[in-house]
Steps between C-alpha positions, in 0.01 A plus 500: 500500500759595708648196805371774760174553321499127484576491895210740553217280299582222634467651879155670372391142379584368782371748741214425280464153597594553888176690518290346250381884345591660175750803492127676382347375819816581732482873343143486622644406814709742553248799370223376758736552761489878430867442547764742274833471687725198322604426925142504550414257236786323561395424836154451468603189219749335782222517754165379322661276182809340720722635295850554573647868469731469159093308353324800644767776417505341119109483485474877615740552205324350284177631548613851569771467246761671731789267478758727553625454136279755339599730767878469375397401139667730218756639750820412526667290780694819616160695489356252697759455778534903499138494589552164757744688645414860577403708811524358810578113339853717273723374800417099408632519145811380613366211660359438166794539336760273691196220484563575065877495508522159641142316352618631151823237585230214462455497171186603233142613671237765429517803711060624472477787693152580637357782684701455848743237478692272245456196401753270396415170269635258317260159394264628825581817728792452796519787663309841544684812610389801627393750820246377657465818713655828515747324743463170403669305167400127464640202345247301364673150453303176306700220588439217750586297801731791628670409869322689729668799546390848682576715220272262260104592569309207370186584297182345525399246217426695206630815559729661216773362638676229721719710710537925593831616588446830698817740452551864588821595402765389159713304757234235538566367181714224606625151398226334607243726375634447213517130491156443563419751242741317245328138632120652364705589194593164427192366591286688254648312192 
């Protein structure tokens, strides 16, 4: 088994334990609900179990078996990033690619592309890249006990990540952006 597959059981388990139901009985959860939409699902987890969003986004995964994953599995990362990246989101690929030319200065991590942004791992995921919107690309940054800083959105507890670093435009990637990207790096072993 794989560290991330590892990760994943171990966040079922103890999603598992949080609510005190079965992955059979949180499937039967979510199928009551007449819910089909992952965001629906998603949602409807955070609101009646208490569970944070990265839980309730990982649970919906789970029991829809949408991780993202299969959606890029058997392609290639350029496949992938062509597909990321096309229509109205083409114009953030270079934001994508100045983040790459200076994390790829850390050192050795996994790039896993999934169906709308990258994710980039080494012993546990530190950062997730990607549009958010057709005019919006987000840094997703796990590290902690950041200085407050305007540019630094702190995420509630349990979301995918610590930190989102909103930019719209390749000049945005700067120094500091960069540090706190290379501090998660570090951090994740």
């Amino acid at each position: 088994m794989s560290s991330l597959d590892q990760a994943v059981q171990t966040q079922l388990n103890n999603i598992q334990k949080k609510t005190g139901k079965s992955l059979t009985e949180l499937a039967a959860v979510a199928q009551k609900s007449g819910l089909t939409k992952h965001g629906e699902l998603r949602d409807m987890f955070k609101e009646k179990l208490g569970l944070g969003h990265g839980d309730a986004n990982s649970l919906v995964h789970a029991i829809l078996a949408s991780d993202g994953t299969r959606a890029a599995e058997g392609k290639g990362e350029d496949a992938v990033l062509d597909e990321i990246y096309s229509g109205a989101k083409a114009g953030m690929r270079p934001i994508h690619d100045a983040l790459m030319k200076h994390i790829t200065k850390f050192g050795e991590f996994e790039i896993l592309p999934k169906k709308g942004y990258v994710s980039l791992r080494r012993k546990k995921q530190f950062a997730m890249i990607g549009p958010k919107t057709n005019t919006r690309f987000e840094v997703g940054i796990n590290a902690s006990d950041f200085k407050k800083n305007a540019r630094l959105l702190e995420q509630p507890k349990g979301s995918m990540c610590n930190y989102i670093v909103q930019i719209n435009d390749a000049k945005e990637v700067d120094a500091e952006l960069v540090t706190w990207i290379k501090s998660a790096f570090e951090g994740a072993g």
